[in-house]
C-alpha positions as CSV (number, residue, x, y, z in Angstrom):
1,X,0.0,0.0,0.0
2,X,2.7,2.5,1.1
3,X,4.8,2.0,-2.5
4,X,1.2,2.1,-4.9
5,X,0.4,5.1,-3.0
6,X,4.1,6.8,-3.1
7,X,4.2,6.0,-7.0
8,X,0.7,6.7,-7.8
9,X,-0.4,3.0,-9.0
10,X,-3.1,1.1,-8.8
11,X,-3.9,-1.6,-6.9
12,X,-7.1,-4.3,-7.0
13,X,-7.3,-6.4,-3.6
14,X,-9.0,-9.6,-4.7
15,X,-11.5,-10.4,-1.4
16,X,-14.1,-12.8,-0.9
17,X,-17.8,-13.3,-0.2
18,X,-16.8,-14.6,2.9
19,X,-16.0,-11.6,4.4
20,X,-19.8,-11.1,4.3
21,X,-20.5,-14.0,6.7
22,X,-23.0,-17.1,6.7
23,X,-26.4,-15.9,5.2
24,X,-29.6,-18.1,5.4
25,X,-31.8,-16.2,2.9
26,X,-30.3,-12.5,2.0
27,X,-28.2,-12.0,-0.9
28,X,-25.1,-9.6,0.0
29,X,-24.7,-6.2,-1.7
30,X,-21.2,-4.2,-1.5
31,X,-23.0,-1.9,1.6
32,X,-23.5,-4.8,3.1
33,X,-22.1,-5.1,6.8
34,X,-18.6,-7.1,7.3
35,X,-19.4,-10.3,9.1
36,X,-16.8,-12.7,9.0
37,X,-17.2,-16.1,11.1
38,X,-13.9,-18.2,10.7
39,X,-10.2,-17.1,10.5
40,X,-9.8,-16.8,6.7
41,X,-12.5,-14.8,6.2
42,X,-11.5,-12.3,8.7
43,X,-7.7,-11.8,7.9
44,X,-9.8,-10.8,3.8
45,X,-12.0,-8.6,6.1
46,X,-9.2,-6.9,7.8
47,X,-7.6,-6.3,5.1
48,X,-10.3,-4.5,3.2
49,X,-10.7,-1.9,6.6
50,X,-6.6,-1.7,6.3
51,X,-7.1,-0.5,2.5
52,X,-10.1,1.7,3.1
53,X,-7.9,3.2,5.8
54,X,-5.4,4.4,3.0
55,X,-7.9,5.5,0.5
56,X,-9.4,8.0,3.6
57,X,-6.1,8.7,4.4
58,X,-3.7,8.8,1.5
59,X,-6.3,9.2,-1.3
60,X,-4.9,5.4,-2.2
61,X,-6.1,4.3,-5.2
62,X,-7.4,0.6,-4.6
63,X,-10.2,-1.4,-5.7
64,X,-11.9,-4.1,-3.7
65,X,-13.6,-7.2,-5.7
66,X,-15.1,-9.6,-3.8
67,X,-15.5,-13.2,-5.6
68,X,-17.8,-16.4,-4.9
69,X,-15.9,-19.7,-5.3
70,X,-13.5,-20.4,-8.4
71,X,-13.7,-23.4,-10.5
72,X,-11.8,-24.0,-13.5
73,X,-8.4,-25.9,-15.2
74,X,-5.1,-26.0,-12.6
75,X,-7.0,-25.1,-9.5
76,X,-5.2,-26.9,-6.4
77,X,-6.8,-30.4,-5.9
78,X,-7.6,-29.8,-1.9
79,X,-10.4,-27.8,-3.1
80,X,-13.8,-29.8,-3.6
81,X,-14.2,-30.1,-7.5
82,X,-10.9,-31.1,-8.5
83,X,-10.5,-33.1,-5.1
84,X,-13.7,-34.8,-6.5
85,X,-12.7,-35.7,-9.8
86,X,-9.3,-36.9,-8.8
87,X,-10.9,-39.1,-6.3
88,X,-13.9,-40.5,-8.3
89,X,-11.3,-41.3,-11.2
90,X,-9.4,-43.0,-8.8
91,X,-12.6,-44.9,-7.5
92,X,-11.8,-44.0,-3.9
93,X,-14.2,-42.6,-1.4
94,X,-15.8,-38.6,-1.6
95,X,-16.0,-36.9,1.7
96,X,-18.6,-34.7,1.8
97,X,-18.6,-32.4,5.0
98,X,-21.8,-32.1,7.4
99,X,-25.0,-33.0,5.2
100,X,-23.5,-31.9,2.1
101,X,-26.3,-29.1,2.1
102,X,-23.5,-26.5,2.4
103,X,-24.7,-23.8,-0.5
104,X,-22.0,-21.7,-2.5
105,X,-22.3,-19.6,-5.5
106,X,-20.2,-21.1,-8.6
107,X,-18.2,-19.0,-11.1
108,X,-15.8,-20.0,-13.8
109,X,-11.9,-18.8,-13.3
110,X,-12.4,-17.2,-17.2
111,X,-15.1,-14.8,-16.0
112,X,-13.5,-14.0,-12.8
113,X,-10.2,-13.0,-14.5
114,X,-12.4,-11.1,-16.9
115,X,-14.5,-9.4,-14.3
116,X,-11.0,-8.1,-12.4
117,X,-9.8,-7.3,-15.7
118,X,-13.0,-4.8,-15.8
119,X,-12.2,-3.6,-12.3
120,X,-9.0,-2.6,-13.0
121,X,-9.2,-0.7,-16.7
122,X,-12.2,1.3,-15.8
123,X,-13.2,0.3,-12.0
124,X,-13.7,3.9,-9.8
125,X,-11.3,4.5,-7.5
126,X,-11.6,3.5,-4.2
127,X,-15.4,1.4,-4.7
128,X,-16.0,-2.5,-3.8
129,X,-17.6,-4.7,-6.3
130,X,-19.1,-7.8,-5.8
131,X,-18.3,-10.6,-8.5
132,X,-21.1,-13.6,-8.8
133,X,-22.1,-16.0,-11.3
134,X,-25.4,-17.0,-10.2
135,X,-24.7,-20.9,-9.8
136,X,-25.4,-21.0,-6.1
137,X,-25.7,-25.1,-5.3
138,X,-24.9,-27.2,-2.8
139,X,-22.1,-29.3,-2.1
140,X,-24.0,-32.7,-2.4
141,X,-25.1,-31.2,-5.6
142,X,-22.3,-30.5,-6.8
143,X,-20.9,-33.8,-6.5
144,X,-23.4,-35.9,-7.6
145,X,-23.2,-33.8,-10.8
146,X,-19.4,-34.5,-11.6
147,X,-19.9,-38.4,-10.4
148,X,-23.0,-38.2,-13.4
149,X,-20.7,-36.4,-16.1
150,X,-17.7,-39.3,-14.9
151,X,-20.4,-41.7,-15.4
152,X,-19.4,-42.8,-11.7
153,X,-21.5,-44.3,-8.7
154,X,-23.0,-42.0,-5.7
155,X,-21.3,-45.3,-3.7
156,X,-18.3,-43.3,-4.0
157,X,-20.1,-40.3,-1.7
158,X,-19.3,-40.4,2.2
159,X,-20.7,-38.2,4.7
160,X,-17.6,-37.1,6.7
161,X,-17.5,-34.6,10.4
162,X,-18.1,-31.0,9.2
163,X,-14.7,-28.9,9.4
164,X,-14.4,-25.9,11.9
165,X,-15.9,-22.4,10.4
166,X,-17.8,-24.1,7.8
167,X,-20.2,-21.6,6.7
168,X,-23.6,-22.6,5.8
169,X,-24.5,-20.1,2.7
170,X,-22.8,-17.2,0.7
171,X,-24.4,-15.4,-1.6
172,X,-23.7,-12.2,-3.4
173,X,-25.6,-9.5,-5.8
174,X,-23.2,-8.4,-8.5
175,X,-25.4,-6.2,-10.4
176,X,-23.3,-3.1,-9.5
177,X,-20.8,-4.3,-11.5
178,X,-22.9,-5.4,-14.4
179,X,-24.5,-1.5,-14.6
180,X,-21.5,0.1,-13.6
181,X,-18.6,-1.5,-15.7
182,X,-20.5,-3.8,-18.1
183,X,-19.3,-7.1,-16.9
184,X,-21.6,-9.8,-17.4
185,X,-20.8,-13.7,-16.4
186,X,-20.4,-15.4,-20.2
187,X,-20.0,-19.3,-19.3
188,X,-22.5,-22.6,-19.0
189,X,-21.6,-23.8,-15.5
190,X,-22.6,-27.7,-16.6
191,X,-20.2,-26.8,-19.3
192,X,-17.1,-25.7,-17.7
193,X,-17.5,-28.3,-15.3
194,X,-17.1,-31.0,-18.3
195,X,-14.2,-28.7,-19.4
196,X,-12.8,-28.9,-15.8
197,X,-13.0,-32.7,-15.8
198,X,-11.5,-33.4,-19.0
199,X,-8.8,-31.2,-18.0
200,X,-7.8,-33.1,-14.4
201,X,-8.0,-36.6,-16.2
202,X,-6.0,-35.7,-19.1
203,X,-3.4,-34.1,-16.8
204,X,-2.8,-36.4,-14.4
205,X,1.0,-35.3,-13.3
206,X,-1.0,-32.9,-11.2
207,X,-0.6,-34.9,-8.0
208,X,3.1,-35.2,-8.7
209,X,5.2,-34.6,-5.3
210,X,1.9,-33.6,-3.4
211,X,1.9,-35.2,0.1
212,X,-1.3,-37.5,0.5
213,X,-2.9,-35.5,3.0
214,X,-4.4,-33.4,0.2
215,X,-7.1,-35.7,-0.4
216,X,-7.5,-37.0,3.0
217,X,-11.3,-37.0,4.1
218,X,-10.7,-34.7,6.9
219,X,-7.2,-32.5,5.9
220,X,-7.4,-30.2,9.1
221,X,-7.0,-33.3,11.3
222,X,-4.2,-34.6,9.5
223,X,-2.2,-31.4,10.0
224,X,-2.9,-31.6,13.6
């Protein structure tokens, strides 16, 4: 912050929608009230009051976009859909966490890239925008969907303990940047995810010199 603000730059801080906290029904706007519930989500939060500080301060210029979850090619294979696919192609068992009713809003890595892209050329100084694709689902669902494109059973699905600080919904509004900048999402989320799949089983050097707790059911334990 102090060497964008001495030189005059730029600078986007990619955040998250989890810095909005769990929501059972609302759908978060960028006035919406900082709630983060589990470590991550505050260390994203603090930084955004951290930046905001230097834009009051310093006239800073910074842009906040906050993103739902990333799928896409190359994403690390802890995270559940490439975790998924790895694990159904190896015919081993799927932990899915809690009830698997979790509910997240899906967006393809292209768009996101895209959407910062758009933040960044003609984004207003010193303004938040919320980036969402509109594919919120639940985890189970999500699952059963890639174990139907893999043409694999739902034997492979276990019900695993919940990990700490799992929130039960995000969910964001992202029409300020569609008005404001002209960013619209452009992909087929049941598309991409075929993309996604064929990528992780024609690339399967991926899990070279990973350690095996990756895919463990329950990673957090196995760091313990």
């Amino acid at each position: 912050l102090d060497i964008i603000t001495k030189q005059n730059k730029r600078m986007i801080q990619i955040s998250t929608d989890e810095v909005y906290g769990s929501l059972s029904n609302d759908t978060a706007v960028e006035e919406s009230k900082l709630n983060p519930s589990n470590p991550y989500a505050a260390t994203k939060a603090s930084a955004e009051l951290l930046i905001k500080s230097y834009i009051t301060t310093f006239g800073s210029d910074v842009i906040i976009t906050r993103c739902t979850n990333n799928f896409g090619p190359r994403q690390f294979i802890e995270k559940l859909i490439p975790k998924t696919i790895i694990l159904a192609n190896q015919n081993k068992k799927i932990p899915i966490y809690g009830n698997g009713k979790n509910i997240r809003d899906w967006i393809y890595v292209d768009d996101h890239c895209e959407a910062v892209s758009s933040a960044l050329f003609n984004g207003k100084s010193g303004e938040s925008y919320n980036i969402s694709a509109g594919n919120e689902m639940d985890n189970l669902t999500i699952v059963r969907k890639i174990l139907d494109i893999m043409n694999k059973s739902e034997d492979l699905i276990e019900f695993v303990d919940d990990r700490p600080g799992h929130d039960f919904r995000y969910s964001m509004n992202s029409k300020k940047i569609s008005s404001e900048l002209g960013w619209k999402t452009k992909s087929n989320f049941n598309e991409n995810l075929k993309t996604t799949i064929e990528w992780y089983l024609e690339n399967p050097d991926i899990l070279n010199n990973l350690s095996s707790t990756v895919l463990d059911q329950t990673p957090w334990k196995s760091s313990n």
